[in-house]
The first five atom37 places (N, CA, C, CB, O) and aatype in JSON, in Angstrom:
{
  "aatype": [20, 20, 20, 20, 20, 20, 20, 20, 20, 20, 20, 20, 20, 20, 20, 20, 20, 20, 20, 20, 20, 20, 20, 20, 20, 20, 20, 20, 20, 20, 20, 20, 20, 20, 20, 20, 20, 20, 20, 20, 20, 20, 20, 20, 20, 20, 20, 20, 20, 20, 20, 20, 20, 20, 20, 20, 20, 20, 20, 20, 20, 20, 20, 20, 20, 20, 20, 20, 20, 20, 20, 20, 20, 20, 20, 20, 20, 20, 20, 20, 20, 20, 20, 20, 20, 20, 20, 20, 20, 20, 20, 20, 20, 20, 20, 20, 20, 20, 20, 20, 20, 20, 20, 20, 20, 20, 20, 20, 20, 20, 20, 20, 20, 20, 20, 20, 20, 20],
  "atom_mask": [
    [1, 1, 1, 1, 1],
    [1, 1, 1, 1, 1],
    [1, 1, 1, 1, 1],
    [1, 1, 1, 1, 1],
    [1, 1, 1, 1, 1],
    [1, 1, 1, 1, 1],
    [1, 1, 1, 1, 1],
    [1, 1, 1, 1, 1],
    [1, 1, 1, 1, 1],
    [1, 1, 1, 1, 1],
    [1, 1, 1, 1, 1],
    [1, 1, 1, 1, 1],
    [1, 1, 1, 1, 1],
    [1, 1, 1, 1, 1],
    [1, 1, 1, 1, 1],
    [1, 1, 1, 1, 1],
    [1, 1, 1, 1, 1],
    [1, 1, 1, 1, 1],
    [1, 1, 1, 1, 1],
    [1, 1, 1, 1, 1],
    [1, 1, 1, 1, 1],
    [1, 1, 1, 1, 1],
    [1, 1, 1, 1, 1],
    [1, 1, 1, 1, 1],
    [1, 1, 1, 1, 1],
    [1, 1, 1, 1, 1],
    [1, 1, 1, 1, 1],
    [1, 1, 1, 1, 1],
    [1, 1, 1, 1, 1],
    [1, 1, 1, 1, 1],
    [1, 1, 1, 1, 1],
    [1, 1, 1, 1, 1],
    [1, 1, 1, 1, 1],
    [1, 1, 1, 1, 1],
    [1, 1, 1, 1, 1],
    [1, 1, 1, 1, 1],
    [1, 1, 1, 1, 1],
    [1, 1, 1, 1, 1],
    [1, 1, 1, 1, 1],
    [1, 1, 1, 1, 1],
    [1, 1, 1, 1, 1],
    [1, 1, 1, 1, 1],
    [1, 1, 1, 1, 1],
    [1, 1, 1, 1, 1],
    [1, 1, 1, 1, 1],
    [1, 1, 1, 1, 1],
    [1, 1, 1, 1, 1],
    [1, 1, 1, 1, 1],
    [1, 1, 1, 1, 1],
    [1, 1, 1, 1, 1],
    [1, 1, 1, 1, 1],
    [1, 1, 1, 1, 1],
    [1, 1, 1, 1, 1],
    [1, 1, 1, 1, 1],
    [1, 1, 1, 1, 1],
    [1, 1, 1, 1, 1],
    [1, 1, 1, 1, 1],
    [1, 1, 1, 1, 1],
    [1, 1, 1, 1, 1],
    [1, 1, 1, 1, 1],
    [1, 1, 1, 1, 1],
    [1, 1, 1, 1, 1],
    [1, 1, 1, 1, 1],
    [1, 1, 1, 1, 1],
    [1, 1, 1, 1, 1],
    [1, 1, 1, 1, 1],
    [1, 1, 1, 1, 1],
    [1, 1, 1, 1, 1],
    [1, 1, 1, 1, 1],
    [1, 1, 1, 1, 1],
    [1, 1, 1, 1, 1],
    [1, 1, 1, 1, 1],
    [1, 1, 1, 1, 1],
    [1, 1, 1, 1, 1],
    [1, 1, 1, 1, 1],
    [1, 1, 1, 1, 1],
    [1, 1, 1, 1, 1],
    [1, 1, 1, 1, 1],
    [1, 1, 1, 1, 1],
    [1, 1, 1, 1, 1],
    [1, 1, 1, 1, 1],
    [1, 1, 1, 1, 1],
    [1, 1, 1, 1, 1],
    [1, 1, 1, 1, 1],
    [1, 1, 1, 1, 1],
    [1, 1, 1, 1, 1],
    [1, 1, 1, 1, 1],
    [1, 1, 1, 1, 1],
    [1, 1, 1, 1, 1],
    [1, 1, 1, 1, 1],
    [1, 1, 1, 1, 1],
    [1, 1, 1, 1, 1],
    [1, 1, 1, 1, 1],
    [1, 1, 1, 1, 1],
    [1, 1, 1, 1, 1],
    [1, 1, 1, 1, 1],
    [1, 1, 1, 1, 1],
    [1, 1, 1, 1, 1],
    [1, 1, 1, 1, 1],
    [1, 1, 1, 1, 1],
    [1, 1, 1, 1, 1],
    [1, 1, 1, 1, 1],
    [1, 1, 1, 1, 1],
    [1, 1, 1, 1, 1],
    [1, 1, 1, 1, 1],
    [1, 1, 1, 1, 1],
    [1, 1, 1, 1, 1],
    [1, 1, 1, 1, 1],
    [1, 1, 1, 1, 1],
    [1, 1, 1, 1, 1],
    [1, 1, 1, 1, 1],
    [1, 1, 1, 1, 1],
    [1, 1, 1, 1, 1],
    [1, 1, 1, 1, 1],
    [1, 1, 1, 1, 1],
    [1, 1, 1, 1, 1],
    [1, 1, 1, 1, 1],
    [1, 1, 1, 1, 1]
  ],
  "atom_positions": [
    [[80.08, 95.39, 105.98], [81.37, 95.81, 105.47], [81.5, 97.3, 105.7], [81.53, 95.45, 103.98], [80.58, 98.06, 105.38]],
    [[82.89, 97.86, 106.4], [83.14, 99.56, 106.46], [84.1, 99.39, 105.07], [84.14, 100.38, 108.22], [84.67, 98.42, 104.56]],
    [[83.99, 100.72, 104.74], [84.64, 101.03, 103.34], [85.36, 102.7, 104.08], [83.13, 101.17, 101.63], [84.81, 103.76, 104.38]],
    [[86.68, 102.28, 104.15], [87.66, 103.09, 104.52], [88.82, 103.33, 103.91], [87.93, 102.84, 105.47], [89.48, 102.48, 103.31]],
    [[89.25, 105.1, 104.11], [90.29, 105.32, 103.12], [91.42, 104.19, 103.66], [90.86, 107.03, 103.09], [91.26, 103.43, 104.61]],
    [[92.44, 104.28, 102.9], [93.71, 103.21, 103.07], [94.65, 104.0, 104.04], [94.61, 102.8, 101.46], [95.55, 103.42, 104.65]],
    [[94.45, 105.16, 104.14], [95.24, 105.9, 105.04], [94.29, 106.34, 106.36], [95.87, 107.2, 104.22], [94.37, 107.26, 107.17]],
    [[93.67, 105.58, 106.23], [92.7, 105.75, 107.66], [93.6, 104.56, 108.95], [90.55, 105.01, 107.2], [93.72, 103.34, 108.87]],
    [[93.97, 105.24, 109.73], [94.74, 104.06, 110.77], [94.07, 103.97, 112.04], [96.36, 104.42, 111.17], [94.38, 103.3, 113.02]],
    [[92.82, 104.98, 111.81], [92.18, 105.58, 113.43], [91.45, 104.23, 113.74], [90.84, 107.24, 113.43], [91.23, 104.17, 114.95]],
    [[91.07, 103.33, 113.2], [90.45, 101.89, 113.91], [91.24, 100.16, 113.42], [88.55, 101.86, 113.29], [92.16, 99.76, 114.15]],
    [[91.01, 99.69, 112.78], [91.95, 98.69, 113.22], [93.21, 98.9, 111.37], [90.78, 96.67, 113.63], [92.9, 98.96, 110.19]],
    [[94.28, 98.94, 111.93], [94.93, 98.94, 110.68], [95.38, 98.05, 110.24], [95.7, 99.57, 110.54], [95.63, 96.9, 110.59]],
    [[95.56, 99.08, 108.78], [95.48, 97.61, 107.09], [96.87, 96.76, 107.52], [95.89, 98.59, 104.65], [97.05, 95.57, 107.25]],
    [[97.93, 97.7, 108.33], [99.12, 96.89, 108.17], [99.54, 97.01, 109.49], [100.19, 97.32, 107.09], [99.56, 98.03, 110.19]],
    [[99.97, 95.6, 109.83], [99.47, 95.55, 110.92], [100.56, 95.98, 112.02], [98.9, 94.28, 111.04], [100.19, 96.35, 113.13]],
    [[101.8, 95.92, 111.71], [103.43, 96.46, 112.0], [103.43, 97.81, 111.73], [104.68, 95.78, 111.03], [104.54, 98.14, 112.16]],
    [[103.04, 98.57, 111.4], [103.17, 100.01, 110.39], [102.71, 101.03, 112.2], [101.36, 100.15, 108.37], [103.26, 102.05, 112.61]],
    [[101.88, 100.44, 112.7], [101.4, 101.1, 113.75], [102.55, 101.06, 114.92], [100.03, 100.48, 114.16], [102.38, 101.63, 115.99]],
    [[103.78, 100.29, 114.59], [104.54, 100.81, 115.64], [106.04, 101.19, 114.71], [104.67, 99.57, 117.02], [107.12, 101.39, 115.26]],
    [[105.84, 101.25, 113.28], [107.05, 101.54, 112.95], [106.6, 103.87, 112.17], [107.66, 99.81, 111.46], [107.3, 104.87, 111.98]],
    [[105.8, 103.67, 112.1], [105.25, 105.38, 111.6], [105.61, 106.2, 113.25], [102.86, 105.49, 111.05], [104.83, 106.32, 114.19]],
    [[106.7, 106.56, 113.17], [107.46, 107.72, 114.31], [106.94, 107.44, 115.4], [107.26, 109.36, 114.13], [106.03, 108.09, 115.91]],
    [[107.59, 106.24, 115.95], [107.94, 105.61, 117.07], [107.58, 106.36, 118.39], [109.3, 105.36, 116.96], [106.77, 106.27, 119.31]],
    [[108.73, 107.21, 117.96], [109.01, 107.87, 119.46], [108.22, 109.44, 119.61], [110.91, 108.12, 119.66], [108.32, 110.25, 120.53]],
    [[107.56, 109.49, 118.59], [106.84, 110.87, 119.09], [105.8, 110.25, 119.45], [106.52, 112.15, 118.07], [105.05, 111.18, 119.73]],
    [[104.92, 108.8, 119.76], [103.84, 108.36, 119.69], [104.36, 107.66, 121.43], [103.43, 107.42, 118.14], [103.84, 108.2, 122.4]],
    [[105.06, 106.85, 121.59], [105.85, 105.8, 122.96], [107.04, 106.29, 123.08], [106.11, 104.05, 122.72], [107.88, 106.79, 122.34]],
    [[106.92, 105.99, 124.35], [107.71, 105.78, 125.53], [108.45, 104.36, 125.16], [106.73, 105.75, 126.97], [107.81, 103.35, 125.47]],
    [[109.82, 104.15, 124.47], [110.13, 103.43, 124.33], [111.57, 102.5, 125.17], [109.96, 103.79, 123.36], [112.73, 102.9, 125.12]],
    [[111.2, 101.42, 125.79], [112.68, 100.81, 126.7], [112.78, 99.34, 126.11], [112.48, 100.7, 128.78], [112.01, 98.84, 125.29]],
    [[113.93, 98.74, 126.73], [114.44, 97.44, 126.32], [113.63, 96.6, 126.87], [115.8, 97.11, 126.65], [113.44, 96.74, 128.08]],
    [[112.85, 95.39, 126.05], [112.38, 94.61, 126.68], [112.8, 93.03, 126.69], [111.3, 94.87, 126.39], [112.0, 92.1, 126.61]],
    [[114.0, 92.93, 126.79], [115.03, 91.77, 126.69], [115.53, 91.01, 125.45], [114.54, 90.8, 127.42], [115.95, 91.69, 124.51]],
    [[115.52, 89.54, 125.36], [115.8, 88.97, 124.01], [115.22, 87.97, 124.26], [117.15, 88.76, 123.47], [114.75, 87.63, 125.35]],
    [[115.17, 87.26, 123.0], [114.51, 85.53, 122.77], [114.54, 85.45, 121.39], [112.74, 85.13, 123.34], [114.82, 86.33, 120.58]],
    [[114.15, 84.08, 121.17], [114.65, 84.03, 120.06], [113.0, 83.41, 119.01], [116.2, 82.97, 120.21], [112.33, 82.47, 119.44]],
    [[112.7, 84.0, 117.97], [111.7, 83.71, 117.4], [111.69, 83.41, 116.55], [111.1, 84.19, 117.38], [111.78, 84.19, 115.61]],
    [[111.53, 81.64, 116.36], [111.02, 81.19, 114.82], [112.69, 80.64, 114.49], [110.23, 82.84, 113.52], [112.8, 80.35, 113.3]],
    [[114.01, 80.44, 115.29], [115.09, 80.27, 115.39], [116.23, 81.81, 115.16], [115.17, 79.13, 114.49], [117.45, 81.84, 115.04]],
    [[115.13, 83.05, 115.18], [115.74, 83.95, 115.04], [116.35, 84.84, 116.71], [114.82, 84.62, 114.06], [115.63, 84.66, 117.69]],
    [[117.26, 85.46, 116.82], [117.18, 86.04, 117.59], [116.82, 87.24, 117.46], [117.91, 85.88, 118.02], [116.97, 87.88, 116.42]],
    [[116.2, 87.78, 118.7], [115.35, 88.7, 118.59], [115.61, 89.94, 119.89], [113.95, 87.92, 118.59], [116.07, 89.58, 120.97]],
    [[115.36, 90.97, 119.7], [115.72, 92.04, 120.68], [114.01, 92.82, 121.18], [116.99, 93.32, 119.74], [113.34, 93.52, 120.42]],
    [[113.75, 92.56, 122.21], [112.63, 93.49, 122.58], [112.0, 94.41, 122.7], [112.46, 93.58, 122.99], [112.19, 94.6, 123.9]],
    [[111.19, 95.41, 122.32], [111.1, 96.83, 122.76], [109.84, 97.25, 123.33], [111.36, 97.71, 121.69], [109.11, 97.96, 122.63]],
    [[109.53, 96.97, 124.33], [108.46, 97.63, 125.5], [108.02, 99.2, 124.54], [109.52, 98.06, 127.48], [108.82, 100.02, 124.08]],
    [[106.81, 99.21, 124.47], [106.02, 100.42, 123.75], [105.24, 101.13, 124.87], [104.92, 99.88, 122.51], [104.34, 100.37, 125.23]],
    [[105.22, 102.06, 125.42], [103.83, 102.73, 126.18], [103.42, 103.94, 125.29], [104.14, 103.35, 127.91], [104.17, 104.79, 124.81]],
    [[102.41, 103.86, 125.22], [101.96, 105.42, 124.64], [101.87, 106.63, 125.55], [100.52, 105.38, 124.05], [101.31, 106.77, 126.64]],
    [[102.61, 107.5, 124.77], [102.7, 108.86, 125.77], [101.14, 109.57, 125.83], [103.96, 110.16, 125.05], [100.31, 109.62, 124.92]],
    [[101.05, 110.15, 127.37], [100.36, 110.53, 127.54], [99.43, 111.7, 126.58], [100.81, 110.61, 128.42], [100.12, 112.65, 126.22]],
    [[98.42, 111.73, 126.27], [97.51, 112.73, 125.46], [98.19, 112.56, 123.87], [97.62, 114.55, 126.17], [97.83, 113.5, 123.16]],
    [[98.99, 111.68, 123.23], [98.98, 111.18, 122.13], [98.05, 110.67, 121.31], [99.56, 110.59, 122.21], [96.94, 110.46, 121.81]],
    [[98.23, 110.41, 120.1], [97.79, 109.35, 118.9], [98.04, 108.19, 118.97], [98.26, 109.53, 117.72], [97.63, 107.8, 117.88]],
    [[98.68, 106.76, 119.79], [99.67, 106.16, 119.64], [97.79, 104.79, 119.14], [101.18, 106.12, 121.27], [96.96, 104.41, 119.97]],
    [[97.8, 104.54, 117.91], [96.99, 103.41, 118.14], [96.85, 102.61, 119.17], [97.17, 102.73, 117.45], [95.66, 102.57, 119.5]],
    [[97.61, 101.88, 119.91], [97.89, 100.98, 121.0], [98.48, 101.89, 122.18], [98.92, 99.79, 120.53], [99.25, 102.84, 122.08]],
    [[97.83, 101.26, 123.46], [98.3, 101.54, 124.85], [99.75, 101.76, 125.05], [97.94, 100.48, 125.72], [100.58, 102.67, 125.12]],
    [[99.59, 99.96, 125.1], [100.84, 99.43, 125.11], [101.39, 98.08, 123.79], [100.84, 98.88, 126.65], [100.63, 97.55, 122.98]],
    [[102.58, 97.87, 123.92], [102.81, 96.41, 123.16], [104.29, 96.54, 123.42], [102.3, 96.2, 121.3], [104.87, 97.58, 123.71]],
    [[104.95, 95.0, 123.24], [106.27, 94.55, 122.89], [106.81, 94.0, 121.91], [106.57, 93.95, 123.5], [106.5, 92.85, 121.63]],
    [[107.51, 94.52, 121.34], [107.7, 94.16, 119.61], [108.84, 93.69, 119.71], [107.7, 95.36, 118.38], [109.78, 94.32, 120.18]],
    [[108.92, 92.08, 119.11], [110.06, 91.43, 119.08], [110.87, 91.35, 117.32], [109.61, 89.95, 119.75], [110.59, 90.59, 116.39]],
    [[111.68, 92.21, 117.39], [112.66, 92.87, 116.01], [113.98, 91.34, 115.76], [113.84, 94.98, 116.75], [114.7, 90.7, 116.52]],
    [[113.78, 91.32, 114.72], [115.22, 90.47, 114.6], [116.36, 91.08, 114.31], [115.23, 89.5, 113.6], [116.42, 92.1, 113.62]],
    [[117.34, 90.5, 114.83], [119.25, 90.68, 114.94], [119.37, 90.79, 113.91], [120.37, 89.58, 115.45], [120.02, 91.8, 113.62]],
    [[119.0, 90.08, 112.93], [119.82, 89.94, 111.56], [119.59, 90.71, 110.62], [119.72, 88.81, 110.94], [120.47, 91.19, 109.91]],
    [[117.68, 91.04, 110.46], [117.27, 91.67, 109.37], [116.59, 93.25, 109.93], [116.21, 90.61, 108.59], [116.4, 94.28, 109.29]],
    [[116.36, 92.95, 111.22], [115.97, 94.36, 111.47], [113.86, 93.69, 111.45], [116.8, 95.85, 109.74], [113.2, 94.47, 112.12]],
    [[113.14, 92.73, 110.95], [112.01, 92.88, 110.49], [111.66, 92.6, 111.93], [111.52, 92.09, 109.23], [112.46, 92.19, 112.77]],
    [[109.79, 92.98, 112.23], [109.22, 92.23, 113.23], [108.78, 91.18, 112.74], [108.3, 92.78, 113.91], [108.14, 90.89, 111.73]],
    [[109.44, 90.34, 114.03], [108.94, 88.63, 113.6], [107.33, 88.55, 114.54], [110.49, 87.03, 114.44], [106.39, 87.82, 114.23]],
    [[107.36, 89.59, 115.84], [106.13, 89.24, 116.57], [106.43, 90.4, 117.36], [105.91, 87.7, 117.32], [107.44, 91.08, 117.58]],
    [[104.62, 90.39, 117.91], [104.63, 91.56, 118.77], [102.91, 91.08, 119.36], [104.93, 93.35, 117.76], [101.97, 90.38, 118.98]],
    [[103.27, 92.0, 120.56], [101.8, 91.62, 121.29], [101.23, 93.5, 121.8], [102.19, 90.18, 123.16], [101.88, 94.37, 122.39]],
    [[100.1, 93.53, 121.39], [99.8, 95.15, 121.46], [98.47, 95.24, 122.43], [99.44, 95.91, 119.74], [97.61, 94.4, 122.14]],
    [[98.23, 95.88, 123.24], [97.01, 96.39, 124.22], [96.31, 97.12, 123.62], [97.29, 97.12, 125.4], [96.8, 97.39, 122.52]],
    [[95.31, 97.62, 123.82], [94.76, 98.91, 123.15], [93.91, 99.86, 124.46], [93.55, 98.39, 121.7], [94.03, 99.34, 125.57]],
    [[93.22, 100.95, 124.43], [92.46, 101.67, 125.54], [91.64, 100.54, 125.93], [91.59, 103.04, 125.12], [91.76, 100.1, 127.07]],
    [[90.9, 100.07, 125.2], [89.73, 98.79, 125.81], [90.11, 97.97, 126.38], [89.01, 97.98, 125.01], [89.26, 97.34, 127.01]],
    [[91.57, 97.51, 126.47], [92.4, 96.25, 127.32], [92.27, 95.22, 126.59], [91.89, 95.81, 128.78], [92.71, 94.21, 127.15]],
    [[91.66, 94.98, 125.11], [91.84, 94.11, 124.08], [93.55, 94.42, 124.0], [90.81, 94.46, 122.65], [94.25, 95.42, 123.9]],
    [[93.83, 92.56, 124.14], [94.91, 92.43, 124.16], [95.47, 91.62, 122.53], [95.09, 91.75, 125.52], [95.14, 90.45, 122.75]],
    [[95.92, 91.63, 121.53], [96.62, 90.78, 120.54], [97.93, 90.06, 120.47], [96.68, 91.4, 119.66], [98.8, 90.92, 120.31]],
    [[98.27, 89.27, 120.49], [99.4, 88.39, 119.96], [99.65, 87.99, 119.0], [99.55, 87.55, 120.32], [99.17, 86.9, 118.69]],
    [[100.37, 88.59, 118.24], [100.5, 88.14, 116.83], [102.22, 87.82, 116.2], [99.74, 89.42, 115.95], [103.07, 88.68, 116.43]],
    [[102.52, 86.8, 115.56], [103.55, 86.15, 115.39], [103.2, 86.01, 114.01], [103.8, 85.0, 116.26], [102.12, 85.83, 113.46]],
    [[104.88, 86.21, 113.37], [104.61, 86.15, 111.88], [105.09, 85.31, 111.75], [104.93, 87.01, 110.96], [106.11, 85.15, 112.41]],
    [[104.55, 83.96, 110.56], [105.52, 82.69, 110.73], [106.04, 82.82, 109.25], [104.71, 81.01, 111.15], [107.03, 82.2, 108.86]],
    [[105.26, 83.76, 108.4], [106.13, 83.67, 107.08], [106.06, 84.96, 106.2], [105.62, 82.42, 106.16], [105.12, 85.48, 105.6]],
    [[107.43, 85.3, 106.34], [108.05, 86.98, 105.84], [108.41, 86.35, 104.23], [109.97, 87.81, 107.0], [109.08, 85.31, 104.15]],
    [[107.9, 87.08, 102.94], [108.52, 86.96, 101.93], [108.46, 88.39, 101.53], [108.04, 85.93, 101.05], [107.36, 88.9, 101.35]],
    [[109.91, 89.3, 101.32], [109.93, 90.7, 100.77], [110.13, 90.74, 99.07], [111.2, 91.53, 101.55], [110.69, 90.01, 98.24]],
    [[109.37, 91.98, 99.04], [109.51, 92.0, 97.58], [108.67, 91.27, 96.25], [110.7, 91.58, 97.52], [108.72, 91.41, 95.03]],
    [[107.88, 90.41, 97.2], [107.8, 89.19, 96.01], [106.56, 89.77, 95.12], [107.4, 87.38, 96.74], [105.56, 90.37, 95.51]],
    [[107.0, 89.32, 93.54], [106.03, 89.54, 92.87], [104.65, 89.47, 92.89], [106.25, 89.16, 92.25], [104.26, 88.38, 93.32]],
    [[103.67, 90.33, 92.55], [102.17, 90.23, 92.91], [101.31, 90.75, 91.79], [101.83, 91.04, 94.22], [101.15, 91.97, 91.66]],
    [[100.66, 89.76, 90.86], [99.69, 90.16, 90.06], [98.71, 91.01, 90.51], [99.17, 89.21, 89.62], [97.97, 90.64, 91.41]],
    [[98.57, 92.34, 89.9], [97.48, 92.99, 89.27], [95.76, 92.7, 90.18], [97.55, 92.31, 87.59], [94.99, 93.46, 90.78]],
    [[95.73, 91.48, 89.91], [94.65, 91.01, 90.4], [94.44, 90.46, 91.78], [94.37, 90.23, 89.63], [93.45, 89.76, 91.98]],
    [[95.23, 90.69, 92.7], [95.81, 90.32, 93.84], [94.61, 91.54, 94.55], [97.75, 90.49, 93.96], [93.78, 91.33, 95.43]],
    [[94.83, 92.6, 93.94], [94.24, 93.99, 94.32], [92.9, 94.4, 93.92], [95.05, 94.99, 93.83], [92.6, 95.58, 94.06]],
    [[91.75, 93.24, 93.26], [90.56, 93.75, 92.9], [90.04, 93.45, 93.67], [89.99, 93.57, 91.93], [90.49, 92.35, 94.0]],
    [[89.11, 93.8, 94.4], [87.42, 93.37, 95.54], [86.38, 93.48, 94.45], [86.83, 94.84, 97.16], [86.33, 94.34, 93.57]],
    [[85.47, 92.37, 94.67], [84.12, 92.84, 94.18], [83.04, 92.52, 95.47], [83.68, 91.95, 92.65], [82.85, 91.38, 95.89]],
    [[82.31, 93.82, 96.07], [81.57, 93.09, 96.75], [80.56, 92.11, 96.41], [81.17, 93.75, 97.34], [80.04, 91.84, 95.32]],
    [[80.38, 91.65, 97.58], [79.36, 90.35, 97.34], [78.27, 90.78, 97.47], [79.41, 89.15, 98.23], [78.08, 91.78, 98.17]],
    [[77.15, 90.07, 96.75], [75.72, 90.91, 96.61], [74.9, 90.69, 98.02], [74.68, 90.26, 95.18], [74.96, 89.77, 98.84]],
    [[74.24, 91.69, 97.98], [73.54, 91.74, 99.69], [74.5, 92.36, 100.75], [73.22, 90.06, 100.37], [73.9, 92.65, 101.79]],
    [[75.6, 92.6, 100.76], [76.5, 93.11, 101.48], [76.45, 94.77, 101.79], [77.63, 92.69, 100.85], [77.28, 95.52, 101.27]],
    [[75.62, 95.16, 102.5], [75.66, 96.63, 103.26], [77.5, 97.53, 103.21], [75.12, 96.17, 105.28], [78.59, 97.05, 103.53]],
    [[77.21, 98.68, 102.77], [78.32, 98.95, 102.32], [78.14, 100.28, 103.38], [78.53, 99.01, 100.6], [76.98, 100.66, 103.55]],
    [[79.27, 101.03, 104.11], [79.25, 101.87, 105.1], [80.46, 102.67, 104.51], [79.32, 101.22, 106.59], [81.59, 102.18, 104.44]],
    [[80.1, 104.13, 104.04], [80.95, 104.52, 103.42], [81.71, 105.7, 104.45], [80.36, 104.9, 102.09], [80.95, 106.47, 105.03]],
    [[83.48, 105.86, 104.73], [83.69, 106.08, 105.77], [84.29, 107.6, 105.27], [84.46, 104.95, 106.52], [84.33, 108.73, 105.75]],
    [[84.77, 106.9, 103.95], [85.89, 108.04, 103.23], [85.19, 109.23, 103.09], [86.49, 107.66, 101.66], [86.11, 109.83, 102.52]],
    [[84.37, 110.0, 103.15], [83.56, 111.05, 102.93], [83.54, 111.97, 104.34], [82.13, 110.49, 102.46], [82.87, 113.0, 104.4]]
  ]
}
């Protein structure tokens, strides 16, 4: 187990959309990457490259945004290593209530702990 601050985004991040919506365009090179429709939504494309000598977590990716609500329904991201992801969201609920306890970890015993935040 790594034990990392929550605002650490430098290796794989907590959320997983946030890496192409935190200032877009100072990070990519951003163009149209057509339409389709996802999950019965329609959807508008946006081709990502990361500008040269940037921060941009990912190389590249195409993030498919919906018409209606603005959310990403899916997106597929590259990274420097050429690890490629596809990831499709099949179920958006905003807002929704969340106990308290949603948010405790206890590690599990025997579990090597790598402390990053320091």
């Amino acid at each position: 187990m790594i034990k990392r601050a929550a605002a650490d985004r430098e290796s794989v991040p907590i959320d997983p959309t946030g890496q192409f919506l935190d200032a877009p365009r100072a990070k990519y090179d951003i163009s149209p990457a057509g339409t389709k429709t996802v999950d019965g939504h329609a959807a508008h494309g946006l081709l990502l490259v990361a500008k040269k000598g940037g921060s941009a977590p990912v190389a590249r990716a195409t993030v498919w945004i919906d018409d209606d609500d603005s959310l990403i329904r899916e997106f597929e991201s590259s990274d420097a290593n050429g690890v490629t992801r596809h990831v499709h969201l099949t179920s958006l609920e905003l807002n929704s209530p969340l106990d308290a306890s949603a948010f405790a970890f206890a590690i599990p015993k025997g579990v090597k702990v790598i402390d990053q935040t320091k």
